[in-house]
DSSP file (Angstrom, degrees, kcal/mol; ACC not computed):
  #  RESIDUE AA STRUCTURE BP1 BP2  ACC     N-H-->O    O-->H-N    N-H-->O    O-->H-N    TCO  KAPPA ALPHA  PHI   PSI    X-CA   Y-CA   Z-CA
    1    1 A X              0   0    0      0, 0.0    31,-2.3     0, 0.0     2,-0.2   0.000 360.0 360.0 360.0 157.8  139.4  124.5  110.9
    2    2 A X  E     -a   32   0A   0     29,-0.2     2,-0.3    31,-0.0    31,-0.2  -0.788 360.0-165.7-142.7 137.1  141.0  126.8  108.1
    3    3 A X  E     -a   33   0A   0     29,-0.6    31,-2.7    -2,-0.2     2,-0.5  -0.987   7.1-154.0-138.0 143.7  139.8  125.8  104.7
    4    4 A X  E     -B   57   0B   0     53,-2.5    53,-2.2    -2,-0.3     2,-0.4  -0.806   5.2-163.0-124.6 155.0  142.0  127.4  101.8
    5    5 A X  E     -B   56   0B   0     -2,-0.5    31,-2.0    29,-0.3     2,-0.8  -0.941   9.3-155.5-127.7 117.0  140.3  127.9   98.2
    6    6 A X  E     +Bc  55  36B   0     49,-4.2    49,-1.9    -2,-0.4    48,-0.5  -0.869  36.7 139.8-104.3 150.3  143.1  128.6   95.6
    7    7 A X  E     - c   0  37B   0     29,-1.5    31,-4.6    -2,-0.8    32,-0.5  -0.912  48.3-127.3-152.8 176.1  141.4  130.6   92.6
    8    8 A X        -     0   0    0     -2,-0.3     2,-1.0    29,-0.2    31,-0.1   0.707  27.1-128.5-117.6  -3.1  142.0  133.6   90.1
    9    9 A X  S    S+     0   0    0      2,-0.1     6,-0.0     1,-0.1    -1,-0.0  -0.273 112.4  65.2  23.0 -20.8  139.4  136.1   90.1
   10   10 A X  S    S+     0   0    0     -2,-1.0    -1,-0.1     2,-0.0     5,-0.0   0.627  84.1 100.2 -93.8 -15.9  139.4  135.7   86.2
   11   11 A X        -     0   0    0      1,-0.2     4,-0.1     2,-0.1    -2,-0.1  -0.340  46.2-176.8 -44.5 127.8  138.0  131.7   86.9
   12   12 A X  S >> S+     0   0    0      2,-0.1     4,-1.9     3,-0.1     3,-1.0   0.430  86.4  60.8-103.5 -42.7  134.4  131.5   86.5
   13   13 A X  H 3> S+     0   0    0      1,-0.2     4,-1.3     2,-0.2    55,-0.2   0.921 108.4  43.5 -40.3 -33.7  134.8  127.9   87.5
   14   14 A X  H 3> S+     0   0    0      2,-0.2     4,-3.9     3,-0.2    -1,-0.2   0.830 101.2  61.7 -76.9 -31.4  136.1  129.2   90.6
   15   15 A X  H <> S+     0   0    0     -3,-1.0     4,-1.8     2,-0.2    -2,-0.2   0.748 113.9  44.7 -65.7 -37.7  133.6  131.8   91.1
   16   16 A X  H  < S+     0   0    0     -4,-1.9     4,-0.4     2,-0.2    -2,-0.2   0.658 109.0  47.8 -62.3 -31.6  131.3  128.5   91.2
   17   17 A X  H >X S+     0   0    0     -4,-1.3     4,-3.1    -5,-0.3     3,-2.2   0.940 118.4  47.7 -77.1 -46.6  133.1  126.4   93.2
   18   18 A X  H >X S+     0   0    0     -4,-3.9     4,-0.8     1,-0.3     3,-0.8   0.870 110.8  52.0 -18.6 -82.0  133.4  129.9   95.8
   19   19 A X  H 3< S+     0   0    0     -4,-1.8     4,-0.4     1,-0.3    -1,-0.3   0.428 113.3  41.0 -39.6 -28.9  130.0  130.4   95.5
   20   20 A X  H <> S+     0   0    0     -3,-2.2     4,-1.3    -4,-0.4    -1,-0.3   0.667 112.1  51.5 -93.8 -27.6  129.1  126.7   96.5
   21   21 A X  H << S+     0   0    0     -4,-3.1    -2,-0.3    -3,-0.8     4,-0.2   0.605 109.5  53.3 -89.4   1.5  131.5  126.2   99.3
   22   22 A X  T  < S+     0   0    0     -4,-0.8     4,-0.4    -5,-0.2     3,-0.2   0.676 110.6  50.3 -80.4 -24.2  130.1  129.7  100.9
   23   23 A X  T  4 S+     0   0    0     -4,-0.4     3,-0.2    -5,-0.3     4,-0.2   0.871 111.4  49.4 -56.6 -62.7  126.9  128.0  100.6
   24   24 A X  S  < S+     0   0    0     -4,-1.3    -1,-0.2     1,-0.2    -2,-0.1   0.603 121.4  24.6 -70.3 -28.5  128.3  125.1  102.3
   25   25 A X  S >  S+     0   0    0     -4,-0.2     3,-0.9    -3,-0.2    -1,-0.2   0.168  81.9 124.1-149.5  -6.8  129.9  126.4  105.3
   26   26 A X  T 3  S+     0   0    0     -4,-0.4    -2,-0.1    -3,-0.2    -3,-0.1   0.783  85.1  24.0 -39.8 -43.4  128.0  129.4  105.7
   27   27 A X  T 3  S+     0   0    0     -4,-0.2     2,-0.4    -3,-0.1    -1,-0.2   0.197  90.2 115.4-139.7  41.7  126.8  128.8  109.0
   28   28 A X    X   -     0   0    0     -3,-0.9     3,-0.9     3,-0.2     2,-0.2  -0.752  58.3-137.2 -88.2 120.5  129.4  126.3  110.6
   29   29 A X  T 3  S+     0   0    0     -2,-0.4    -2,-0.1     1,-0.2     3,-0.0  -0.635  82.1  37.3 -97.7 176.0  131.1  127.7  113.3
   30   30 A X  T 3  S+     0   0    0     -2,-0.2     2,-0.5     1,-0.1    -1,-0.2   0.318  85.3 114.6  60.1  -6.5  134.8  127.0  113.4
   31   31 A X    <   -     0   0    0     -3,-0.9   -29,-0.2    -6,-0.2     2,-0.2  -0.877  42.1-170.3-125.2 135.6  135.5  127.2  109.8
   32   32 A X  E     -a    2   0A   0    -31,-2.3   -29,-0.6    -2,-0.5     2,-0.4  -0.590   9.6-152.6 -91.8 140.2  137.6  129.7  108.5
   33   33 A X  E     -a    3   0A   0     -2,-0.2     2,-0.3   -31,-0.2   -29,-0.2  -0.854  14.3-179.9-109.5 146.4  137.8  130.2  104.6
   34   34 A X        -     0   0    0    -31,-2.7     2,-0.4    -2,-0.4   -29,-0.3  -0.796  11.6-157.9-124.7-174.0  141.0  131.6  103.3
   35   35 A X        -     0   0    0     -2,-0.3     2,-0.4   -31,-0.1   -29,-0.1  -0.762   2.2-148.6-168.3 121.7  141.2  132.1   99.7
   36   36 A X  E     -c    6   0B   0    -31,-2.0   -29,-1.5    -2,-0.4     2,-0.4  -0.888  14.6-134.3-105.6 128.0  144.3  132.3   97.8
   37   37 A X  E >   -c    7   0B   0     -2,-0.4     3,-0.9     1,-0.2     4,-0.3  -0.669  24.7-168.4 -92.5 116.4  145.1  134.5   94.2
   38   38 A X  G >  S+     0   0    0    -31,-4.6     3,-1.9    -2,-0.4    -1,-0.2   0.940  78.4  63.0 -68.7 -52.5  146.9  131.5   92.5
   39   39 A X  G 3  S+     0   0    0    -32,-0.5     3,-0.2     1,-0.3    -1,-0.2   0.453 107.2  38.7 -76.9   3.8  148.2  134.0   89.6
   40   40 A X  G <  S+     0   0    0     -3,-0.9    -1,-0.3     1,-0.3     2,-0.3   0.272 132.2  27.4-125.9  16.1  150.4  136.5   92.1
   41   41 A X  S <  S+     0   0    0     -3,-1.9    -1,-0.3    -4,-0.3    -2,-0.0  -0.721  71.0 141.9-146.3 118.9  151.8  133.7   94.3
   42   42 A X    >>  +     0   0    0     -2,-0.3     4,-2.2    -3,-0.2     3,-1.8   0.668  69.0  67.8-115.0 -45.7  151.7  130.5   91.9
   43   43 A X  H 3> S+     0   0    0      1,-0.3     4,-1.2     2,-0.2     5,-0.1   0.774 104.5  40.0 -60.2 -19.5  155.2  129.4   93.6
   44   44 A X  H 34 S+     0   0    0      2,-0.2     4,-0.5     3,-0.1    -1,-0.3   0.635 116.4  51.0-106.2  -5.7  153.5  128.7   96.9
   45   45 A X  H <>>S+     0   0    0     -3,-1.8     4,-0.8    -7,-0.1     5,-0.5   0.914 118.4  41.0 -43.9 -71.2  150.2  127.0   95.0
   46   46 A X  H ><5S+     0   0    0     -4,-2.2     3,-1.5     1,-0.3    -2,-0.2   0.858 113.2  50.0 -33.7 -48.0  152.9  124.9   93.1
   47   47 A X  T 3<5S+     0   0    0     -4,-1.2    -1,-0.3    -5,-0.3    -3,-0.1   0.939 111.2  51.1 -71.9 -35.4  155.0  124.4   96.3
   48   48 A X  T 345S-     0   0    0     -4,-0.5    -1,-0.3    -3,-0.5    -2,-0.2   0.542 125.6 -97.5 -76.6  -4.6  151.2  123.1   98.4
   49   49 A X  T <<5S+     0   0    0     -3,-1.5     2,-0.5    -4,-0.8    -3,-0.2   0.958  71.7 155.5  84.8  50.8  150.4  120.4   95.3
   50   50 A X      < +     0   0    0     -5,-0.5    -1,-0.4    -8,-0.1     3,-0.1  -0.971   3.7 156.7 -87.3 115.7  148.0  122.8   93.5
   51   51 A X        +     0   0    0     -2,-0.5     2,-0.4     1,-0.3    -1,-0.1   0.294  61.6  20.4-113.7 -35.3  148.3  121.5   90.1
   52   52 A X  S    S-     0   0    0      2,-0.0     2,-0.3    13,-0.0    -1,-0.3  -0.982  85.1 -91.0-138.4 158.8  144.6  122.9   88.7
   53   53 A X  S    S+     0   0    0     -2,-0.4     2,-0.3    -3,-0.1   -46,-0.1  -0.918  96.5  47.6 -92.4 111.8  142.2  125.5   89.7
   54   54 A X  S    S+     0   0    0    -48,-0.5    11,-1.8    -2,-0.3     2,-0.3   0.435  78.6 169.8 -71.9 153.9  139.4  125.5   91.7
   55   55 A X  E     -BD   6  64B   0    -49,-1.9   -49,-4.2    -2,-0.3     2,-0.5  -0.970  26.9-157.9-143.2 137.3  141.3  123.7   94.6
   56   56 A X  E     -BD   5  63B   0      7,-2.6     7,-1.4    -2,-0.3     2,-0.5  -0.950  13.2-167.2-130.7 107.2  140.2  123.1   98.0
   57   57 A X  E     +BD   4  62B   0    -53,-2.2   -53,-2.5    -2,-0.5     5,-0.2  -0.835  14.5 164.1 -95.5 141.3  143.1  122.5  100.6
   58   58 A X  E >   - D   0  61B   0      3,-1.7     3,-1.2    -2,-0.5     2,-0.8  -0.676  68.8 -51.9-139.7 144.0  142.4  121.3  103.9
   59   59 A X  T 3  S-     0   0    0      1,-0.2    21,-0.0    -2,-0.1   -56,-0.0  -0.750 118.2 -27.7  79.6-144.9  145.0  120.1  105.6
   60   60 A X  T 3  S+     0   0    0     -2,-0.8     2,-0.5    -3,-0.1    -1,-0.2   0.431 118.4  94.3 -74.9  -7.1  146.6  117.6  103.4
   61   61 A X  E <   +D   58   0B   0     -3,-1.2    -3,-1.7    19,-0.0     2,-0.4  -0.710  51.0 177.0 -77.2 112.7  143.5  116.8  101.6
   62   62 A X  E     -D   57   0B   0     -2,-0.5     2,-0.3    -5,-0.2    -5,-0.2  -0.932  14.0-166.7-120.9 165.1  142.9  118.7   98.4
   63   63 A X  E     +D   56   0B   0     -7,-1.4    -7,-2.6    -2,-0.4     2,-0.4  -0.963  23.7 151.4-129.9 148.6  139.9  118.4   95.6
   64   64 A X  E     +D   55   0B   0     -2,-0.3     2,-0.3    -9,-0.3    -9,-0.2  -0.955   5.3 133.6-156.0 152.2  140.2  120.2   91.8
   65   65 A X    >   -     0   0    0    -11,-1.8     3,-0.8    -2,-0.4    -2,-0.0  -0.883  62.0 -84.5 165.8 170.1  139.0  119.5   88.8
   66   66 A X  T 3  S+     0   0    0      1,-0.4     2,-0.2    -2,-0.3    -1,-0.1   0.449 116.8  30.0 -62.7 -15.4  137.3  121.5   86.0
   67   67 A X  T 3  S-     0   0    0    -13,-0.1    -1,-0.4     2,-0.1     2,-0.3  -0.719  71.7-168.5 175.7  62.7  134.1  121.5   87.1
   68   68 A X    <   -     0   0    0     -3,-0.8     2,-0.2   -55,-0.2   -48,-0.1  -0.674  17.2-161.9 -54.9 117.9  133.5  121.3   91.4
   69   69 A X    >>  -     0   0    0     -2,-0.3     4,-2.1     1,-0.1     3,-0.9  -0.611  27.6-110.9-103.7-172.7  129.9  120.7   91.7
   70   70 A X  H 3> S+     0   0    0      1,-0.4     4,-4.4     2,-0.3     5,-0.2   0.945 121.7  52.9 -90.1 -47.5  128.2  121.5   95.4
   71   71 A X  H 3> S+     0   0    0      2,-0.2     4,-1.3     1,-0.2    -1,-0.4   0.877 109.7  48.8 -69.3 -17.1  127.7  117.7   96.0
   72   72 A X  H X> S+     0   0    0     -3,-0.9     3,-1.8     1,-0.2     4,-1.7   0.984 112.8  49.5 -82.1 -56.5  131.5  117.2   95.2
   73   73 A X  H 3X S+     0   0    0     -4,-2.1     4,-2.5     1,-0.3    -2,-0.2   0.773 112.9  43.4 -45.2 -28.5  132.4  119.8   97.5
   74   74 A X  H 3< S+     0   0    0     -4,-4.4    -1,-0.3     2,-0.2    -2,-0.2   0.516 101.4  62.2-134.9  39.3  130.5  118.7  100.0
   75   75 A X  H << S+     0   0    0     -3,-1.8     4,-0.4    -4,-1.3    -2,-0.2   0.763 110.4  46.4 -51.8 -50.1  131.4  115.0   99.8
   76   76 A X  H >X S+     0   0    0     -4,-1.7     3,-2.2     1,-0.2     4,-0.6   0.952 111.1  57.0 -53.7 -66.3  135.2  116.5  100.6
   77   77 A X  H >X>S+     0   0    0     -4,-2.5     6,-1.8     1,-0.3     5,-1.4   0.840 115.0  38.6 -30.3 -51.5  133.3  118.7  103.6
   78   78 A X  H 345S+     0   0    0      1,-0.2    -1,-0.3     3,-0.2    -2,-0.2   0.533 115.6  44.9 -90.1  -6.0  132.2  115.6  104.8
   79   79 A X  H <45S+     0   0    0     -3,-2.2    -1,-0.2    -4,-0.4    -2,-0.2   0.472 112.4  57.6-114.7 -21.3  135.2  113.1  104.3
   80   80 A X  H <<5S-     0   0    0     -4,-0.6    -2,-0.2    -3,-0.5    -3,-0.1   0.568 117.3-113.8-100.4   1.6  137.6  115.9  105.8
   81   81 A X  T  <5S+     0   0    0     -4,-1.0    -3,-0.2    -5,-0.2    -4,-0.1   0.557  86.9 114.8 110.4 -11.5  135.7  116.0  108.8
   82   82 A X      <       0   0    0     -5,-1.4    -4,-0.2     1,-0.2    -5,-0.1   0.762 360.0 360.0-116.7 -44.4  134.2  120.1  108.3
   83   83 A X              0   0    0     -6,-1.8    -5,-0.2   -55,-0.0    -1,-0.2   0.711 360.0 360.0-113.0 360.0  130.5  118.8  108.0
């Protein structure tokens, strides 16, 4: 299952949310992380219903907010089916 992370490299919020969904998913086979630089293709964030940064697609499912903490991320893991 392909799990896409939209970020900036200049996020530290994002660097946190990474850092907790590699954590997460670290030794789950079958899932692929893809991770997308929102700030040189923002028209195909926009166009996938990215409205804030960190975002976590999969599927149709996304989570953002200002703050992902590990248990929010991996409530989502666990509601989209990944844990």
């Amino acid at each position: 299952m392909k799990i896409l992370l939209y970020r900036t490299r200049f996020c530290p919020r994002c660097a946190i949310a990474r850092k907790h969904l590699l954590a997460l998913i670290g030794d789950q086979p079958g899932l692929q992380l893809e991770e997308r630089e929102v700030l040189s293709s923002w028209k195909d964030a926009k166009k996938a219903g990215i409205r804030m940064i960190p975002a976590i697609r999969i599927g149709n499912d996304i989570l953002s907010g200002m703050y992902l903490t590990r248990d929010d991320i991996r409530r989502f893991l666990q509601q989209t089916g990944c844990l």
